[in-house]
C-alpha positions in Angstrom: -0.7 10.6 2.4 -4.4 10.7 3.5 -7.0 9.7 0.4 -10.1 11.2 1.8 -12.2 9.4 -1.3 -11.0 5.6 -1.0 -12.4 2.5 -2.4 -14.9 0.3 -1.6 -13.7 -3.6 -1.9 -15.9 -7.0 -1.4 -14.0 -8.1 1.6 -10.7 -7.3 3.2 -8.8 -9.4 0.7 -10.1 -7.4 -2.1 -8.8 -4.4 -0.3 -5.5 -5.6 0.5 -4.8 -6.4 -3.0 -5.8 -3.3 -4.4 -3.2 -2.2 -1.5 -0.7 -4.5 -2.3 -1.0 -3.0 -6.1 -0.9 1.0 -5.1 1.7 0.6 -3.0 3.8 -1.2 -6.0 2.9 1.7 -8.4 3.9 4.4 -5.9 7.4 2.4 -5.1 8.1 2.0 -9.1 7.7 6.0 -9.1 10.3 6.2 -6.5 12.5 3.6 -8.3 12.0 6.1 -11.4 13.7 8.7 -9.6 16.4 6.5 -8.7 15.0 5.8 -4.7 13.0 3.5 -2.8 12.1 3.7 0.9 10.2 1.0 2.2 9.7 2.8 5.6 6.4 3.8 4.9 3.1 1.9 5.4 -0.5 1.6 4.0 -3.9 1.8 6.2 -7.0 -0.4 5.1 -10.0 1.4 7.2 -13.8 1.3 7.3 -16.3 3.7 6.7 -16.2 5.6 10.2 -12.0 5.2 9.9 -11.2 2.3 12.6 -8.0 0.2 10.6 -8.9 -2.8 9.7 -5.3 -3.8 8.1 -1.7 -2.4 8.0 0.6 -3.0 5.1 3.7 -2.1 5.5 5.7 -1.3 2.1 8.5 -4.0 2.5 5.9 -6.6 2.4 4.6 -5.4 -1.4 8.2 -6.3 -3.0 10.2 -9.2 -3.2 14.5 -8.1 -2.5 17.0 -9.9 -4.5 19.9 -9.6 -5.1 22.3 -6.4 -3.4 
């Protein structure tokens, strides 16, 4: 999913927060409907689009448990 409007964050860490956060409400969606795939993977980018950060989805949620 491409969000052509963004954010604008003080510094990287801001952004990756805010990250970490989205891509913990869009999983809980997925848990709602009774799935979660951690497979996918958010982009941090500037202004003229160069990535400043991956996050990849298994590294917003904790796994215990089976």
């Amino acid at each position: 999913m491409l969000d052509p409007e963004g954010a604008n964050f003080a510094d990287l860490a801001a952004a990756r927060r805010a990250g970490l956060e989205g891509i913990r409400s869009f999983l809980s969606a997925e848990v709602l409907e009774g799935e979660l795939n951690l497979d996918g993977r958010l982009e941090i980018v500037d202004d003229e689009g160069t990535i400043l950060a991956n996050i990849p989805f298994s590294e917003a949620v904790k796994i215990v448990g089976r």
